[in-house]
DRENTORPA-769220 format. One line per 3 residues: number of its first residue (from 1); for each residue x, y negated, z of N, C-alpha, C, CB. Coordinates in nm, 4 decimals. Atoms other than C-alpha are relative to their C-alpha. Glycine has a CB too. Layout:
// residues N
NUM> X:Y:Z:X:Y:Z:X:Y:Z:X:Y:Z | ...
END
This chain:
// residues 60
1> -0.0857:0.1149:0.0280:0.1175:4.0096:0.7392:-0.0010:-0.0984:0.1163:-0.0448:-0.0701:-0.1287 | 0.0691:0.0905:-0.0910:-0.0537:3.7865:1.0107:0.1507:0.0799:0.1499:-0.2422:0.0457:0.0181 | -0.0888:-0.0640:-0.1485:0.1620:4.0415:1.2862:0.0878:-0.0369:-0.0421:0.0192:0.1541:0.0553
4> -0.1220:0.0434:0.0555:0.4597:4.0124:1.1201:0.0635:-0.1339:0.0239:-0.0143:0.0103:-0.1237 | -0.0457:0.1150:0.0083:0.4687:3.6776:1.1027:0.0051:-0.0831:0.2106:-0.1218:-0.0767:-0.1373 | 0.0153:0.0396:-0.2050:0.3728:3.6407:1.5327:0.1401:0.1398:0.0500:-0.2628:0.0738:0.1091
7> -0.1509:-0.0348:-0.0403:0.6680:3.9076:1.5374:0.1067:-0.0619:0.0253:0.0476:0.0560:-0.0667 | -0.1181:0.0957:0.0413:0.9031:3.6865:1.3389:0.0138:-0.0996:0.1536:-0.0499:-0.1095:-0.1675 | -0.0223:0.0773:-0.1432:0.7743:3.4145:1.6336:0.0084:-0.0036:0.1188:-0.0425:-0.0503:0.0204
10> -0.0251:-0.0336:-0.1396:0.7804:3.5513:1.9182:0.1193:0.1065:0.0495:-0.1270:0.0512:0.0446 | -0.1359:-0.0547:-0.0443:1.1207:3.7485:1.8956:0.0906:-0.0984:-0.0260:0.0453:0.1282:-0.0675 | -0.0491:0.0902:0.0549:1.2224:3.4390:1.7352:0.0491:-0.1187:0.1226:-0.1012:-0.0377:-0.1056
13> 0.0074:0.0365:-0.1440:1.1641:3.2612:2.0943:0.0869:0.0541:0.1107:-0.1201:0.0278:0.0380 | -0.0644:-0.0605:-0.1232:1.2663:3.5205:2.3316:0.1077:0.0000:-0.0764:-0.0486:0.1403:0.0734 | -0.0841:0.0193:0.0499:1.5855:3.5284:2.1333:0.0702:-0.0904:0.0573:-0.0229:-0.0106:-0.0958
16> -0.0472:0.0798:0.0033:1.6595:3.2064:2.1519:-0.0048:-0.0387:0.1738:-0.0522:-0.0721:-0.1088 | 0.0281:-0.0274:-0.1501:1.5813:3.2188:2.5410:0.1024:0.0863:0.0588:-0.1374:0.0682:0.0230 | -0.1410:-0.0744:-0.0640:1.8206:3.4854:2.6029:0.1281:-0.0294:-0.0391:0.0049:0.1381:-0.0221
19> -0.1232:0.0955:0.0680:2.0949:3.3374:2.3647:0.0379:-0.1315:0.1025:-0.0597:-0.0718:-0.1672 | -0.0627:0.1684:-0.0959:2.1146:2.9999:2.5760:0.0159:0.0714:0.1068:-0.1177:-0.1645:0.0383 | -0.0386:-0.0049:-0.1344:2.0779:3.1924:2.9088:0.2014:0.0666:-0.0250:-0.1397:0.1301:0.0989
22> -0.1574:-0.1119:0.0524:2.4189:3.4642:2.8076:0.0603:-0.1129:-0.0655:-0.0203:0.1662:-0.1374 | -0.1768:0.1096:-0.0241:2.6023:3.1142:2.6711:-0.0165:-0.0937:0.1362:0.0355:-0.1542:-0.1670 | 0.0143:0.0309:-0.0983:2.4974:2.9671:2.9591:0.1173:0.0158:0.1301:-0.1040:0.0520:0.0052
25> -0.0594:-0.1289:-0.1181:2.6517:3.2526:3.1950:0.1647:-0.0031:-0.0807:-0.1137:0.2161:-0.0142 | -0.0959:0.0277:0.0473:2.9455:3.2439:2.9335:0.1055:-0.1342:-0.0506:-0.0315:0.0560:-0.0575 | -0.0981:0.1142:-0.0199:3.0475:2.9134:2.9575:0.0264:-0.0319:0.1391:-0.0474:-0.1241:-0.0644
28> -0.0311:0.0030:-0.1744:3.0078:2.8910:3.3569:0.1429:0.1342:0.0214:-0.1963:0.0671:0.1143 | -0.1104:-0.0545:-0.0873:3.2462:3.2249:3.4040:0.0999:0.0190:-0.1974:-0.0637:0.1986:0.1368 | -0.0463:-0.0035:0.1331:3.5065:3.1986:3.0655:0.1021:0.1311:0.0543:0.0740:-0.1627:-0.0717
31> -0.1168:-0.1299:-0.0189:3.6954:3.5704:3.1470:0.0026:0.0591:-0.0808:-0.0028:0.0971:0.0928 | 0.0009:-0.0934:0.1121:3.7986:3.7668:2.8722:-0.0621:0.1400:0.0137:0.1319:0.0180:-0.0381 | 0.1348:-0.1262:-0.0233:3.6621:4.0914:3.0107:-0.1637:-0.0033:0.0718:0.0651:0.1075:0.0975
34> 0.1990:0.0242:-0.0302:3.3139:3.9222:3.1362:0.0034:-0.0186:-0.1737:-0.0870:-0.2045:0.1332 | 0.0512:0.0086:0.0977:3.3152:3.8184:2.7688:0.0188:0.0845:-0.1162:0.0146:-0.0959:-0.0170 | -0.0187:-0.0892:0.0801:3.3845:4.1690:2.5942:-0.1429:0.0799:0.0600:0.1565:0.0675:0.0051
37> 0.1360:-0.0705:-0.0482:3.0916:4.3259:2.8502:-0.0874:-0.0876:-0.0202:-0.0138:0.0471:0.1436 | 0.1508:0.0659:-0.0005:2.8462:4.0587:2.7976:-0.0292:0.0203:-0.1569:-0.0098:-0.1862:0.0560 | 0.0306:0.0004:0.1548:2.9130:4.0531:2.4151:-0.1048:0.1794:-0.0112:0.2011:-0.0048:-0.1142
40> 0.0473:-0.1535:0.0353:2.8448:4.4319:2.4273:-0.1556:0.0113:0.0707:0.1227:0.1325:0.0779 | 0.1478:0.0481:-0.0751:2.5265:4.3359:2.7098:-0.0918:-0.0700:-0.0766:0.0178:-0.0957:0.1186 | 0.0535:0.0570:0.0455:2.4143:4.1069:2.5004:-0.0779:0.0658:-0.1425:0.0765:-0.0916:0.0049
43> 0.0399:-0.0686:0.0990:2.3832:4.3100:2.2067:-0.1234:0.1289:0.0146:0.1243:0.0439:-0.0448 | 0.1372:-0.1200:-0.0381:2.1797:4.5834:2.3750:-0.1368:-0.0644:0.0521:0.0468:0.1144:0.1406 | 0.1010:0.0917:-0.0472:1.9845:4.2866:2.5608:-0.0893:-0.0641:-0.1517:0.0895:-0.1313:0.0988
46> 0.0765:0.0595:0.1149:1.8775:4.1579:2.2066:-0.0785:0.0996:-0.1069:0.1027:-0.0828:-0.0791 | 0.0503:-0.1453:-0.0016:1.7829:4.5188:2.1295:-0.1384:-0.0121:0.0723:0.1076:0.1089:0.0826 | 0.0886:0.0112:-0.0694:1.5496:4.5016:2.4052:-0.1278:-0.1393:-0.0156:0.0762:0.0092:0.1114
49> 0.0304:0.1438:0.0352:1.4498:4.1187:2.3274:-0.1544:0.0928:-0.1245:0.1896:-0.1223:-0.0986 | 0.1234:-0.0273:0.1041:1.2745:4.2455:1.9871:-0.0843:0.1240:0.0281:0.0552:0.0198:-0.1501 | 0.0926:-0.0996:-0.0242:1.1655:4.5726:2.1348:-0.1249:-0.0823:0.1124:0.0917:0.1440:0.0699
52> 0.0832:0.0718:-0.0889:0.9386:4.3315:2.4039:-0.0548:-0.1003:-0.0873:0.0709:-0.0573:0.1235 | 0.0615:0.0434:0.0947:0.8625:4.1337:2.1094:-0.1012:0.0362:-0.0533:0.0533:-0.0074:-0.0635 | 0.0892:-0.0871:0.0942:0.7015:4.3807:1.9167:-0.1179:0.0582:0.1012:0.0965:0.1354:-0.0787
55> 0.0741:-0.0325:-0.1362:0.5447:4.5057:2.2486:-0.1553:-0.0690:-0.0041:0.0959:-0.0692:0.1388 | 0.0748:0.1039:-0.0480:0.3617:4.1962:2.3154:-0.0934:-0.0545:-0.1326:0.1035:-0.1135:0.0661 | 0.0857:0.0334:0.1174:0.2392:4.1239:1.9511:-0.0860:0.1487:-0.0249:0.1044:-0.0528:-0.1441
58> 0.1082:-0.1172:0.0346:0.0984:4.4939:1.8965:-0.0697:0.0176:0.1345:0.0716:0.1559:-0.0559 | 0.0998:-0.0089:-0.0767:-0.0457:4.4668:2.2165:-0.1134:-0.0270:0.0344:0.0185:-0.0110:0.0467 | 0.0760:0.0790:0.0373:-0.2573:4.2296:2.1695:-0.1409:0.0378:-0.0817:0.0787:-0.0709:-0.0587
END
């Protein structure tokens, strides 16, 4: 339960870390095809997000 819950917070973080950088990057360049590949980037990037999450708490 104890992991779980340092899962929840620490994908909960990097999340929110990669979310601001990708609107960040999407409000500096506003192109309709940067913002069909980032949506789709972003989605695999937040993929990765909780897989480095989980990483870092069972590593431990």
């Amino acid at each position: 339960m104890k992991d779980r819950f340092k899962l929840c917070f620490v994908g909960t973080i990097l999340s929110i870390l990669y979310l601001s950088i990708f609107l960040f990057y999407l409000i500096k360049e506003p192109y309709i095809i940067f913002e069909i590949a980032t949506t789709i980037l972003c989605c695999f990037g937040m993929h990765f997000v909780w897989k480095l999450a989980y990483w870092l708490v069972k590593g431990q």
